[in-house]
C-alpha positions, 0 to 999 in steps of 0.5 A: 503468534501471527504478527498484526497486519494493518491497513487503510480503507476510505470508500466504498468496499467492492469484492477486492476488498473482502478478499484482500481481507479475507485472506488475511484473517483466513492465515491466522492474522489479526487485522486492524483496518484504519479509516475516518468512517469508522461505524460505516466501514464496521458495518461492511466489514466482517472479521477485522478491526476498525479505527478511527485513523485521526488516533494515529494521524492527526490532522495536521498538514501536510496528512489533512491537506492530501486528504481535503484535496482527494490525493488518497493515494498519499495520505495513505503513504502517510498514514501506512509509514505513521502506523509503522512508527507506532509499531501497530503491525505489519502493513498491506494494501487492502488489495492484497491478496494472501497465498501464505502468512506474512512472517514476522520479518527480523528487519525489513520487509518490501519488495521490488516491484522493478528488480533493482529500479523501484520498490513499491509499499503494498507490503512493507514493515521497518523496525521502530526507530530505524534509520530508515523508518525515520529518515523517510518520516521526516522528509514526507512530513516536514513543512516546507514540503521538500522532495529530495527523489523527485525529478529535478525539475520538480525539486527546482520549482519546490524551491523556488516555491519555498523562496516565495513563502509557499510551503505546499507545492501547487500541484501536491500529486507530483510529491510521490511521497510512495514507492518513488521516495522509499526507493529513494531512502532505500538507496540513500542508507544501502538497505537493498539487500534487505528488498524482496525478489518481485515474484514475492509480493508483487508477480503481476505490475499493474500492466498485467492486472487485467489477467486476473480477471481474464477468464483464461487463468493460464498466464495469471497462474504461470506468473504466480510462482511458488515463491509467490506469498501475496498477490498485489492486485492493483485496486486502482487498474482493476477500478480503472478497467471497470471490474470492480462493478461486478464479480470477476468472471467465475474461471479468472484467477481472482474469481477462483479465489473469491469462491474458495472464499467465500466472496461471491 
């Protein structure tokens, strides 16, 4: 049996989205996507199953405060690493885009994003009660908010913060609580032998993203390999770049893979 993948979706559903979910439920896995909207994202959303995100992530600070000020990105992190605890599946990005089933890893799973320099969280999956899985939940959760894998002067500032009472860092963005501290764990327990090479999840940065809406597919299809098993494709640069407001150009890689399913 396919493992559970899961995920997380607050907002309006564009096309990436379905696709991203499409893929997923047309490789054979169960998906169970979390969000605060639960009757909303039900009725946008064919094939896959909703919760009510607050079952598995109380609002308590620092998850709620990240949400009340709109920094999604890390409530996400925060939400992605507590389904993972709870052994609730295997997690992706709502832009992921599946060109294989995720197999069940026997230990770790995530990938380089920059071979050896950081890893990203798109794709990530940790045994329950890992060193690892552990070690990096305390340290994204605990109030006072530290950031051990932050820059120094960042970590300087946080303490000084902490000295005079404060337990949230003014600006909370700077936290990166994401890729910058998994790598920072990763490094810490020796665990980089268990990363994927960056052709498997990730084969295109974020830098790279407008060549799959490119209407010339040619260089998008030479950078997705065969070893290739999903496709990150940056939600926040395509949204950035303004492509989310319509289809994908018919001929682009992603508008090729909208059509084959089904999406536009």
């Amino acid at each position: 049996m396919k493992p559970v993948i899961v995920s997380y979706w607050e907002g309006p559903v564009s096309w990436l989205e379905r696709l991203s979910f499409a893929t997923m439920l047309a490789m054979g896995h169960r998906v169970e996507v979390f969000t605060r909207d639960v009757a909303a994202l039900r009725a946008e959303l064919d094939g896959v199953e909703v919760f009510d995100v607050r079952d598995v992530l109380p609002d308590e600070p620092p998850a709620v405060l990240y949400h009340e000020q709109r920094h999604f990105a890390l409530y996400a992190d925060i939400v992605r690493m507590a389904l993972l605890r709870q052994s609730r599946g295997i997690w992706c990005d709502a832009d992921c885009v599946l060109l294989t089933p995720v197999a069940q890893p026997d230990q770790y799973l995530m990938g380089w994003l920059d071979e050896g320099t950081r890893i990203n969280n798109a794709v990530l999956w940790m045994p329950v009660g890992s060193e690892l899985i552990e070690t990096y939940w305390r340290a994204i959760t605990n109030v006072p908010v530290r950031a051990p894998w932050a820059t120094v002067r960042v970590r300087v500032l946080r303490e000084i913060g902490i000295l005079f009472g404060r337990k949230f860092p003014g600006d909370i963005e700077k936290m990166s609580i994401g890729p910058r501290a998994l790598t920072y764990f990763v490094e810490r327990l020796h665990l980089q032998a268990h990363v994927s090479p960056k052709d498997r999840f990730y084969p295109l940065r974020d830098n790279d993203t407008h060549l799959l809406v490119n209407p010339d597919d040619s260089i998008a299809r030479r950078m997705i390999v065969p070893a290739t098993e999903i496709v990150h494709a940056w939600h926040g640069t395509l949204k950035g770049l303004g492509a989310l407001k319509t289809s994908p150009p018919p001929t682009s890689w992603i508008g090729q893979q909208c059509k084959a399913y089904g999406i536009i």
